[in-house]
C-alpha positions as CSV (number, residue, x, y, z in Angstrom):
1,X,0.0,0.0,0.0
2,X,2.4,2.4,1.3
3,X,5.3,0.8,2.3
4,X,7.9,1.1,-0.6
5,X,6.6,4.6,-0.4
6,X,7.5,5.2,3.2
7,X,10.9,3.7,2.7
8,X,11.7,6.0,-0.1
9,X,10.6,9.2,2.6
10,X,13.0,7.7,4.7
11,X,15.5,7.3,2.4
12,X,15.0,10.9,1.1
13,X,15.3,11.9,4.9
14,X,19.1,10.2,5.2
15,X,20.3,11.8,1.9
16,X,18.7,15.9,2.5
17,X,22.0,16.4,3.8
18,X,24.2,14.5,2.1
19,X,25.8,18.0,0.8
20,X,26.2,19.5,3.7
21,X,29.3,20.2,5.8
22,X,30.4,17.2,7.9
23,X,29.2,19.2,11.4
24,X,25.6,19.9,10.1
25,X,25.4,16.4,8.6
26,X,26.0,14.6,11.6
27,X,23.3,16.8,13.3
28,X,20.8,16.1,11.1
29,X,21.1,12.2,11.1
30,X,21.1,12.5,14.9
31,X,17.3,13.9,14.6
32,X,16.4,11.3,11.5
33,X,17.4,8.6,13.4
34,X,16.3,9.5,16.8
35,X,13.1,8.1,15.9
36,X,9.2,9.1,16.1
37,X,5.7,7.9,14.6
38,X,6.0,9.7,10.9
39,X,2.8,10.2,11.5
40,X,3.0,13.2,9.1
41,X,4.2,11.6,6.2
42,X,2.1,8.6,6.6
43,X,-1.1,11.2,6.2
44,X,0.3,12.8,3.1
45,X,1.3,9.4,1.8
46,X,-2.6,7.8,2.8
47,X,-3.8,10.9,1.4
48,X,-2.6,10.6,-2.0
49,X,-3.1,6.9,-2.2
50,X,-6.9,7.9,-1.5
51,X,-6.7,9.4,-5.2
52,X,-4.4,6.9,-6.9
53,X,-1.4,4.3,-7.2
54,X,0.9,6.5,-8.1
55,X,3.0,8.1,-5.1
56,X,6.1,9.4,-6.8
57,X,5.0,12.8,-6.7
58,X,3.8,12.5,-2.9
59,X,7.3,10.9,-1.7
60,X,9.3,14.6,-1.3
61,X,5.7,16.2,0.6
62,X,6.5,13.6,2.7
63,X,9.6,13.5,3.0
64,X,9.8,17.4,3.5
65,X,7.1,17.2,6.4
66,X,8.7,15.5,8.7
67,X,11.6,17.5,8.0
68,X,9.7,20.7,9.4
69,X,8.2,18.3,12.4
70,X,11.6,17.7,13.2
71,X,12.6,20.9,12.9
72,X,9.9,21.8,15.5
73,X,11.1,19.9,17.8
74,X,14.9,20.8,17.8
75,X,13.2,24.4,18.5
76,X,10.7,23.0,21.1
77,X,13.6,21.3,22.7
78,X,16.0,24.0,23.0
79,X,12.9,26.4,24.2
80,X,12.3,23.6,26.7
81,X,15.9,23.3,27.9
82,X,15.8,19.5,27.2
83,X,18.3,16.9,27.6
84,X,16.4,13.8,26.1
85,X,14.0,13.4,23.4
86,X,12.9,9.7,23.0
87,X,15.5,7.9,25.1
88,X,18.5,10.1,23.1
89,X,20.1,13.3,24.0
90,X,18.5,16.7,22.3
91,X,20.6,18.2,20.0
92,X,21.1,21.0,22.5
93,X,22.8,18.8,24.9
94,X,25.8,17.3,22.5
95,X,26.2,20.3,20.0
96,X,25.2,22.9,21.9
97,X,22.0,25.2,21.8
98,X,23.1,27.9,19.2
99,X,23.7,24.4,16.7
100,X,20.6,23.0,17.8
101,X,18.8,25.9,16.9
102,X,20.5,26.5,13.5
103,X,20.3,22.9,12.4
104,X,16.4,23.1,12.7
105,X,16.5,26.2,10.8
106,X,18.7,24.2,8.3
107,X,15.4,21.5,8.5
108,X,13.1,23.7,7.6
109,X,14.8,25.8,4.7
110,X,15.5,22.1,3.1
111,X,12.5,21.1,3.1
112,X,10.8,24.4,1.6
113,X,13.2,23.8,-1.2
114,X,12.3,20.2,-1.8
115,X,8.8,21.2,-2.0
116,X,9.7,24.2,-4.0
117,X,11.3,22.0,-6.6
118,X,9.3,19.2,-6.1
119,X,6.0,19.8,-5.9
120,X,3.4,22.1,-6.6
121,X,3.1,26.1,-6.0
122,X,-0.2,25.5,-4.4
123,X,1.3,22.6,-2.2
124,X,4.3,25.2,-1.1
125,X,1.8,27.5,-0.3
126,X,-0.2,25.0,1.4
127,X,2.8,24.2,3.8
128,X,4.2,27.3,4.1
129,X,0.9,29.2,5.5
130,X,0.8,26.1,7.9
131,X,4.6,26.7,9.3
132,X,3.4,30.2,10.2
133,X,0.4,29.6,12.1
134,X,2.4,27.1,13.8
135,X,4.6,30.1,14.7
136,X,1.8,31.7,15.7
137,X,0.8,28.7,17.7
138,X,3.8,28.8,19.9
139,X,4.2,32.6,20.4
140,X,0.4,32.5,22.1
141,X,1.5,29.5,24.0
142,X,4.3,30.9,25.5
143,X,2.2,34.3,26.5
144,X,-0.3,32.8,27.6
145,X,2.1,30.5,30.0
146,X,0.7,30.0,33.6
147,X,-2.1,32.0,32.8
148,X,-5.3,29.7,34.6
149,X,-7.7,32.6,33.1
150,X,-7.9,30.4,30.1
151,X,-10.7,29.5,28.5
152,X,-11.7,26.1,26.6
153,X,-11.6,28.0,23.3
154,X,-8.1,29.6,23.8
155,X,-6.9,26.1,24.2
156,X,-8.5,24.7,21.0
157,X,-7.6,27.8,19.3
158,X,-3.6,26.8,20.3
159,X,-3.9,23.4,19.7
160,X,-5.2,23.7,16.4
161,X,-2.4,26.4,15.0
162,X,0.4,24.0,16.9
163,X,-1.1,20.9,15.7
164,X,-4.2,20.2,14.0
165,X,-3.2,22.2,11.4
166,X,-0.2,20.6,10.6
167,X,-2.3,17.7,10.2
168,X,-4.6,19.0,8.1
169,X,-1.9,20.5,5.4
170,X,-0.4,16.9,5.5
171,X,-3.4,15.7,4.4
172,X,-4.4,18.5,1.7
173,X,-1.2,18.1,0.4
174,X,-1.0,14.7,0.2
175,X,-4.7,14.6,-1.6
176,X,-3.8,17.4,-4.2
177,X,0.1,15.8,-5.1
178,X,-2.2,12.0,-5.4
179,X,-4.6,14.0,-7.6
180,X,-7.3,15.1,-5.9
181,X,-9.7,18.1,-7.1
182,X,-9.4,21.2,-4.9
183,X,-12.6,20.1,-3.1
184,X,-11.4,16.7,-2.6
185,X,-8.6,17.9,-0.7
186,X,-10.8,20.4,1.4
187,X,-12.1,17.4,2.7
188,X,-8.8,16.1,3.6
189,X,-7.7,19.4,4.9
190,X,-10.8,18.9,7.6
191,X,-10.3,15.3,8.0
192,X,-7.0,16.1,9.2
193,X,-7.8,18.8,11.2
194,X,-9.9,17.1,13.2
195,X,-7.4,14.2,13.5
196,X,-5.2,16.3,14.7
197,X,-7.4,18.1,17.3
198,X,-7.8,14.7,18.4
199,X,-4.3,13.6,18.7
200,X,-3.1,17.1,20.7
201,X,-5.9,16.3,23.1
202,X,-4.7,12.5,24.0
203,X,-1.1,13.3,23.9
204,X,-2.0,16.0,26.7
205,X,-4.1,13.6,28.4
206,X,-1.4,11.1,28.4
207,X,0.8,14.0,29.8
208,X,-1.1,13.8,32.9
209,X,-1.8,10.2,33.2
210,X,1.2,8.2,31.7
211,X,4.5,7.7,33.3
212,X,7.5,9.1,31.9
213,X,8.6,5.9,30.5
214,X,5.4,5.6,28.4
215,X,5.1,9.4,27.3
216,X,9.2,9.5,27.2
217,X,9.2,12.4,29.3
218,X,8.3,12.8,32.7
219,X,4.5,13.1,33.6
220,X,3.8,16.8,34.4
221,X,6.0,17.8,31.7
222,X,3.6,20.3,30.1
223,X,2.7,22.2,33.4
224,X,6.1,22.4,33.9
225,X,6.4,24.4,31.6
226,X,3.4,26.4,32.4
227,X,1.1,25.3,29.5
228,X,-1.9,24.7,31.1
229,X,-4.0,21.8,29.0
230,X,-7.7,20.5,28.6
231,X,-7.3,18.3,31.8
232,X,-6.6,21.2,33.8
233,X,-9.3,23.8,32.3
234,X,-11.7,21.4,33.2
235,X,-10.9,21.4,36.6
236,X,-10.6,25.2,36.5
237,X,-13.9,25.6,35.2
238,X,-15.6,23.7,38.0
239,X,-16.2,25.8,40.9
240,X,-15.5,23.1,43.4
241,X,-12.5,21.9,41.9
242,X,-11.5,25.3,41.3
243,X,-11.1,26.0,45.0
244,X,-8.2,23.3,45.0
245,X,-6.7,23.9,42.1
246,X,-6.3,27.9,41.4
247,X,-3.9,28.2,44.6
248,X,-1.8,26.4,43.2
249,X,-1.4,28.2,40.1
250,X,-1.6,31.7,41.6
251,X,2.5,31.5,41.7
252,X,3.0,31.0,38.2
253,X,4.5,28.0,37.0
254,X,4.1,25.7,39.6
255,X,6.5,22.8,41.7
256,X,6.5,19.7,41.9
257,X,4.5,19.4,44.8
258,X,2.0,21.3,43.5
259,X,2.3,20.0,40.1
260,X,2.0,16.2,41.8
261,X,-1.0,17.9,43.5
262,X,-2.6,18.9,40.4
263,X,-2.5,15.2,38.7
264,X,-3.7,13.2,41.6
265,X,-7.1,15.9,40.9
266,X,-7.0,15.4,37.7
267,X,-7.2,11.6,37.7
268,X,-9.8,11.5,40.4
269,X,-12.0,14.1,39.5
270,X,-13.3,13.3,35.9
271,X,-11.0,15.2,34.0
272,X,-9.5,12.3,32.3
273,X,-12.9,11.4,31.1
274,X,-13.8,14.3,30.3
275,X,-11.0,15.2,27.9
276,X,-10.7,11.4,26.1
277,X,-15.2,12.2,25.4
278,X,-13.3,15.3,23.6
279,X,-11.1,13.9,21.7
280,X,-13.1,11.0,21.0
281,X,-15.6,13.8,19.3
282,X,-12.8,15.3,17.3
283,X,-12.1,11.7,16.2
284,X,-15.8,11.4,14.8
285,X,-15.8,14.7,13.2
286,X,-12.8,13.3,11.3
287,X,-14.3,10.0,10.1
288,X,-17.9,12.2,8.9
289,X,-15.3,14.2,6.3
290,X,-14.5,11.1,4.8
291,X,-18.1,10.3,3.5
292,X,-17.8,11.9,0.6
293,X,-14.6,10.8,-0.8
294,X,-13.6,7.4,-2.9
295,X,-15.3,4.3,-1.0
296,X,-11.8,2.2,-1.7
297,X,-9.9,0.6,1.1
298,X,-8.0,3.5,1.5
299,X,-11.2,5.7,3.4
300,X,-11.1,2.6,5.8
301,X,-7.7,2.9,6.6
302,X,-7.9,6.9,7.0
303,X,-10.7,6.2,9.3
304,X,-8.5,3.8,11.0
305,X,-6.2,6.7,11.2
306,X,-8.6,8.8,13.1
307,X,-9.4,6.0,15.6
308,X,-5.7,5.5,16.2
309,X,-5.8,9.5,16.8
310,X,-7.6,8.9,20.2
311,X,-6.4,4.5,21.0
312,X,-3.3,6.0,22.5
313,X,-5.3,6.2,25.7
314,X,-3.4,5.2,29.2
């Protein structure tokens, strides 16, 4: 289906930087080996195969999408003052932040020329608009740090530049370089959105329910850093639960008492239910776009996709 296709993403991952100088090639196959779910890829690769057998013209979209998510996390590591990402040291930690932060700039600039060269002008466009809401994303996340004044919409509204959105240009891309008509891949562009809604949502659920070794970072990790997720708004926005929480948060970003605090309410006080209800939703909203697509194999395995989105429960 999409295996040999995969492989070839892969192998266009190992040899992006095959002309580079020795120093930044031996950063960037740190990052392509270090791992992850190529989620991205797999969506633009699924995407196009919705449309037809022929993948060539999909292999550098996905190739040059996981080159921006790893490009995102070199910056999201660095930001984060990280010393392991998956079991391996960040970049940061063996080169050195002012590297780390210049070989995901190096990522990114790649893989907007691969897709300039590669693909379409719409498809460029397609990406490049989503790499700047992400931007967006991550600058409202960090202002908005320790703030429990939140609402449920600001949340959704970050989640959605930082990640669903990603997910949905993977998939509109994917549709339009497999040959779908724009509408087609409007579709996809929702499908993916909502997939990606969903996926935010578990993996900040998991945050607060997983161990470390699960997640591969340690539970907490997100209100560590003062991002404060659906778990926690739902708590806020309870008046009883309220009372225990909001103190404390009134310092900022809080300790690890008060973050250890904080998850032992969170798993006892419907929270967790309450947020995997929410992504289950965002999972359904998914499936409903594929309705009016091709009935092959492929809508199955998209829908598959979307069910996966939300499976990762703890």
């Amino acid at each position: 289906m999409v295996y040999e296709p995969m492989e070839k993403a892969e192998a266009r991952l190992l040899a992006a930087f095959d002309d580079a100088p020795p120093e930044a090639r031996a950063i960037a196959l740190h990052l392509v080996q270090g791992g992850g779910k190529r989620v991205r890829p797999l969506l633009v690769l699924l995407s196009a195969r919705l449309f037809g057998e022929d993948l060539e013209p999909a292999i550098p979209v996905a190739a040059a999408s996981e080159m921006i998510h790893m490009a995102t996390l070199v910056h999201d590591d660095v930001i984060d003052e990280a010393d392991t990402r998956r079991g391996r040291p960040t970049a940061g930690r063996l080169w050195g932040n002012v590297n780390a932060v210049l070989s995901g700039d190096a990522l990114l600039a790649r893989a907007l020329v691969m897709l300039t060269r590669e693909s379409r002008p719409e498809i460029v466009q397609i990406m490049s608009e989503m790499v700047y809401r992400m931007c967006e994303g991550e600058i409202i996340q960090n202002a908005r740090a320790a703030d429990p004044e939140q609402e449920e919409r600001d949340y959704f509204d970050r989640i959605e530049r930082k990640t669903a959105l990603f997910f949905a240009a993977c998939c509109q891309a994917g549709a339009l370089a497999g040959g779908a008509s724009p509408d087609q891949a409007k579709r996809l562009w929702h499908f993916g959105r909502s997939v990606g809604m969903a996926f935010q949502v578990i993996d900040d659920l998991l945050d607060v329910v997983a161990d470390g070794e699960t997640i591969g970072k340690p539970a907490g990790r997100d209100l560590a850093e003062g991002v404060i997720t659906l778990p926690i708004l739902y708590l806020l926005k309870h008046p009883h639960h309220r009372r225990a929480v909001r103190p404390l948060l009134d310092g900022g970003i809080p300790g690890t008492g008060e973050i250890q605090t904080i998850l032992r309410l969170v798993r006892e006080n419907g929270a967790t239910e309450y947020t995997y209800q929410t992504a289950l939703r965002f999972a359904g909203e998914a499936k409903d776009w594929l309705d009016e697509l091709p009935a092959t194999p492929l809508r199955q395995v998209l829908a598959s996709v979307a069910d996966f989105s939300v499976e990762r429960r703890v």
